[in-house]
C-alpha positions as CSV (number, residue, x, y, z in Angstrom):
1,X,0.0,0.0,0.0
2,X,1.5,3.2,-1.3
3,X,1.5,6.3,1.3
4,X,0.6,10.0,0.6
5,X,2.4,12.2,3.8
6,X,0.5,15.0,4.8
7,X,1.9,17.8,7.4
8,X,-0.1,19.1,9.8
9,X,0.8,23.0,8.2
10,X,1.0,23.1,4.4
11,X,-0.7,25.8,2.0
12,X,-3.7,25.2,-0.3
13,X,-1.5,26.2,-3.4
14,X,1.3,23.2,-2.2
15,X,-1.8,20.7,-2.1
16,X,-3.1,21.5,-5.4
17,X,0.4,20.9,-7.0
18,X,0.0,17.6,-5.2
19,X,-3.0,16.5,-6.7
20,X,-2.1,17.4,-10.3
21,X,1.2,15.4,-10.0
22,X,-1.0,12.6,-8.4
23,X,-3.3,13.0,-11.1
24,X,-0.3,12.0,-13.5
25,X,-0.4,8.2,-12.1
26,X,-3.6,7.8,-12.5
27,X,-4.5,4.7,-14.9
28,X,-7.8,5.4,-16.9
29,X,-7.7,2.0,-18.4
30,X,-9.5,-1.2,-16.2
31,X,-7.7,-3.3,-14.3
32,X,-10.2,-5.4,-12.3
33,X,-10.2,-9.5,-11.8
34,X,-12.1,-11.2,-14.8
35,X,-14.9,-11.7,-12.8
36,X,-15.7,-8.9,-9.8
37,X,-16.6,-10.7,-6.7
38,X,-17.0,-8.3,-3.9
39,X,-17.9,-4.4,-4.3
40,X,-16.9,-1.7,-1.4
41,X,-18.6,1.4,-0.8
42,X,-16.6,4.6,1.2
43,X,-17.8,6.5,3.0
44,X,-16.7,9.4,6.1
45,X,-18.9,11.1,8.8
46,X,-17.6,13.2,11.3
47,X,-19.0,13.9,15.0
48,X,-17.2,16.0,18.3
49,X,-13.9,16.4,16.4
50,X,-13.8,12.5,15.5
51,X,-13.5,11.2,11.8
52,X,-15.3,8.1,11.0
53,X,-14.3,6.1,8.2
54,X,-16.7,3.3,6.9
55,X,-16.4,0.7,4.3
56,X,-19.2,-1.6,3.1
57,X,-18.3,-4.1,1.0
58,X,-21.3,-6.5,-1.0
59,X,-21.5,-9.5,-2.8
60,X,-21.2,-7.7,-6.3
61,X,-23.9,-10.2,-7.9
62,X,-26.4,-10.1,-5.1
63,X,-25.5,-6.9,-3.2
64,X,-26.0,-8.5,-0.3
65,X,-23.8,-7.3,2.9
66,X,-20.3,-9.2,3.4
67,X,-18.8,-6.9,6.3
68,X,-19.1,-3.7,7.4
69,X,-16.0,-2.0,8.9
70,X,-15.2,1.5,10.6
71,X,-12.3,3.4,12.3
72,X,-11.9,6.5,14.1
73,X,-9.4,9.3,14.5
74,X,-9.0,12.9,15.4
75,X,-10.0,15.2,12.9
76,X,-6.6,16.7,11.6
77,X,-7.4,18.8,8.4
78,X,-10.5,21.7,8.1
79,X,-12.9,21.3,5.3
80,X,-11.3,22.8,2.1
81,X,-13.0,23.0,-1.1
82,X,-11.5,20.7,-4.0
83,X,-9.0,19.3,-0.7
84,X,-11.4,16.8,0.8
85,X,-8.8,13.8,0.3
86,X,-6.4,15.2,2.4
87,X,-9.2,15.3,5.3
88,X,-11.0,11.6,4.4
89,X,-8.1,9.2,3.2
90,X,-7.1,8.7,7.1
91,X,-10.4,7.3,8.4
92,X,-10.5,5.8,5.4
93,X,-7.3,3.5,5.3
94,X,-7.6,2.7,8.7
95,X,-11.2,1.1,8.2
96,X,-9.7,-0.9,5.2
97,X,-7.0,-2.4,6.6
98,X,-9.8,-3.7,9.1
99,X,-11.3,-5.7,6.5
100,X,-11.2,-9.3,6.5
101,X,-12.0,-9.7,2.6
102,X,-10.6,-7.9,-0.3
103,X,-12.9,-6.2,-2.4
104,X,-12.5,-6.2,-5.9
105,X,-13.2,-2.1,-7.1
106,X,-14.3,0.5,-4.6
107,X,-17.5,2.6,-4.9
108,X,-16.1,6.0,-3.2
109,X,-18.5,8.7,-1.8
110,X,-16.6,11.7,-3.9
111,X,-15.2,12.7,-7.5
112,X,-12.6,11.0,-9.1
113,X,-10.9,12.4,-11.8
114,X,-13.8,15.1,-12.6
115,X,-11.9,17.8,-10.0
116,X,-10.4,20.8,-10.9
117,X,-7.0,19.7,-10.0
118,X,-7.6,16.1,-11.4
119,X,-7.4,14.4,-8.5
120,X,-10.3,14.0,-6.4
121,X,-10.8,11.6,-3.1
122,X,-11.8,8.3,-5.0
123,X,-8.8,9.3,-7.4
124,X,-6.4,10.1,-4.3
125,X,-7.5,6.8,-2.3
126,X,-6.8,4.1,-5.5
127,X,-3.8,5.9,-5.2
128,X,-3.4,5.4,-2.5
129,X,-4.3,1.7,-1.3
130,X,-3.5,0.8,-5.3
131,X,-6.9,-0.7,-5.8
132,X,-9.2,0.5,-8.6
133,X,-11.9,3.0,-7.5
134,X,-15.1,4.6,-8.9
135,X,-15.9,8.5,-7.7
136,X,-20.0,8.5,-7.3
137,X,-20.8,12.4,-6.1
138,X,-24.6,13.5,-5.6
139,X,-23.2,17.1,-6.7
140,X,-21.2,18.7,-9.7
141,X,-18.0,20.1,-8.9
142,X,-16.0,20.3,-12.3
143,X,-16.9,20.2,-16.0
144,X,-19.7,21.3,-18.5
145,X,-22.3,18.9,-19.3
146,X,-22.3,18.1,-23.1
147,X,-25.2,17.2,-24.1
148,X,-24.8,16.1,-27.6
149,X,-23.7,13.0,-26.3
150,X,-27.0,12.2,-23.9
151,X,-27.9,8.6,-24.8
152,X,-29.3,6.2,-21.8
153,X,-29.6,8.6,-19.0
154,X,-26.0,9.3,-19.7
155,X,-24.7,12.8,-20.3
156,X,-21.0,13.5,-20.2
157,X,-18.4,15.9,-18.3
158,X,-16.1,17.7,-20.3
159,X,-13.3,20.4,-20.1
160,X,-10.9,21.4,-22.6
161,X,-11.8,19.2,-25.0
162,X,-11.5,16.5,-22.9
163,X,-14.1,13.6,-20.9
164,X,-13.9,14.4,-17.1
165,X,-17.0,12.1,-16.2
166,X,-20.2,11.4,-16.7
167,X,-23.9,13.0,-15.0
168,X,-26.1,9.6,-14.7
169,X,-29.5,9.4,-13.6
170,X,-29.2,6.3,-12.1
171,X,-33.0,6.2,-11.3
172,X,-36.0,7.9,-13.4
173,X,-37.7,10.9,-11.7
174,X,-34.6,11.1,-9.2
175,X,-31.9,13.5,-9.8
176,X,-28.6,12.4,-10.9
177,X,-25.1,11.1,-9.6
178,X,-21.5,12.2,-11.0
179,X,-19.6,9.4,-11.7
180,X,-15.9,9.9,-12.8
181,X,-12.5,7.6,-13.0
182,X,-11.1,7.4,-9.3
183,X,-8.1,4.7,-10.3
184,X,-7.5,1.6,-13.1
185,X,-10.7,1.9,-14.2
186,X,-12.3,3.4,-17.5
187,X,-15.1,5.7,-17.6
188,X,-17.5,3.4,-19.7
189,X,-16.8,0.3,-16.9
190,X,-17.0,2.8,-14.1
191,X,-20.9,3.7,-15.4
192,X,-21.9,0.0,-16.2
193,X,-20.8,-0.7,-12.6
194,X,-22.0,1.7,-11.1
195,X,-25.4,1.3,-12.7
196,X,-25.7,-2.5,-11.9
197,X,-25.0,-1.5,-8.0
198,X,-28.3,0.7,-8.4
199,X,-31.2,-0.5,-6.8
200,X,-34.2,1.1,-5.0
201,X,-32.2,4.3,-4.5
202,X,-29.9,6.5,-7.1
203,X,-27.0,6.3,-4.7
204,X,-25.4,2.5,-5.2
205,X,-26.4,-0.3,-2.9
206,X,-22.6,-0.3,-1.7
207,X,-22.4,3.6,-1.0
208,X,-25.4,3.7,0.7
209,X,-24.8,0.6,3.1
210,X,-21.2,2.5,3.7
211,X,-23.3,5.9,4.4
212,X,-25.4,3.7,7.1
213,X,-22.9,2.3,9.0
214,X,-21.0,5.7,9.1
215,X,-24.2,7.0,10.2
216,X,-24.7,4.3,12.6
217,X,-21.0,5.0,14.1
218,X,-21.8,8.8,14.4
219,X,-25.0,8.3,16.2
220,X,-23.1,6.3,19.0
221,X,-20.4,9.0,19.5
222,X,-23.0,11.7,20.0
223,X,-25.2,9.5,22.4
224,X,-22.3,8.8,24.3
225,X,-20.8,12.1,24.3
226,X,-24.3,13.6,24.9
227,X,-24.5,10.8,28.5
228,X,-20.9,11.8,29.6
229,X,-22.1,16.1,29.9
């Protein structure tokens, strides 16, 4: 597993540079098993200064739950625009290296490659852990929708002439999710995965699990911080 050091002091300007050299390794090409297995989903809440990284990780055919994982740790970087890696990677690692299974591709709660700098969290954490990785955001952050291309609910993200990701409406009458590249995956796979996760909801079965037991986690801090007053 590759490491990304991060000082406690270092300028927004230094961190952007960061992310556009990461953004130089990553591979836009697929590199998954020949058959996917097991699917994660990322997610990070936060509650009294803590950090709570979640992972979720489903039988890919059947998305039915094979473990649920969290860690916790002190909250070390503010909320940044365009920097949430550098605040979500921590949690995020340590609940992986909890995991008993390995899952296959991971479904990440953020943008991928469709950042301004290039380099968003799900592009920072394949990176990272050297695993492939999908970025599934419910809000735009980079790139103009073309829509000369719309065919199957699918409208692509582009900037200079060039595909950042894709604006999928995952589920009819619901508003859509922004699905871009995180890491050794292509755009095209990315979509067909990310639509076959999709169920009753337009956030992916593995997302939303992760987003639970976050959620789940976060409730137990304030409860107990709320009975120790």
């Amino acid at each position: 597993m590759n490491t990304v050091s991060i000082k406690p002091k270092f300028s927004i300007e230094k961190a952007h540079k960061t992310q556009l050299q990461l953004s130089k390794q990553i591979v836009s090409k697929d590199k998954l098993p020949e058959k996917i297995r097991l699917v994660a989903g990322v997610d990070v809440a936060y509650a009294k200064g803590i950090s709570i990284g979640a992972i979720a990780v489903l039988d890919y055919n059947s998305l039915k739950l094979v473990e649920s994982q969290t860690a916790l740790c002190k909250t070390r970087f503010p909320y940044i625009p365009t920097l949430l890696s550098f605040r979500e990677i921590p949690p995020t690692v340590l609940s992986i290296k909890k995991l008993r299974v390995q899952p296959d591709i991971f479904l990440v709660d953020g943008h991928g490659f469709a950042h301004p700098y290039r380099c968003g969290f799900a592009s920072h954490l394949g990176l990272v852990i050297g695993k492939p990785t999908i970025g599934v955001a419910k809000s735009w952050l980079f790139g103009e929708v073309e829509n000369v291309k719309a065919e199957e609910n699918v409208v692509f993200l582009e900037h200079a002439n060039e595909v950042a990701g894709a604006v999928v409406t995952t589920k009819s009458g619901c508003k859509p999710v922004y699905i871009s590249i995180g890491h050794m995956i292509s755009l095209e796979t990315a979509i067909k995965i990310v639509k076959h996760c999709t169920r009753y909801n337009r956030i992916p079965e593995p997302v939303l699990k992760a987003h639970e037991t976050a959620t789940t986690e976060k409730r137990k801090i304030n409860i107990a911080s709320a009975i120790n007053k």
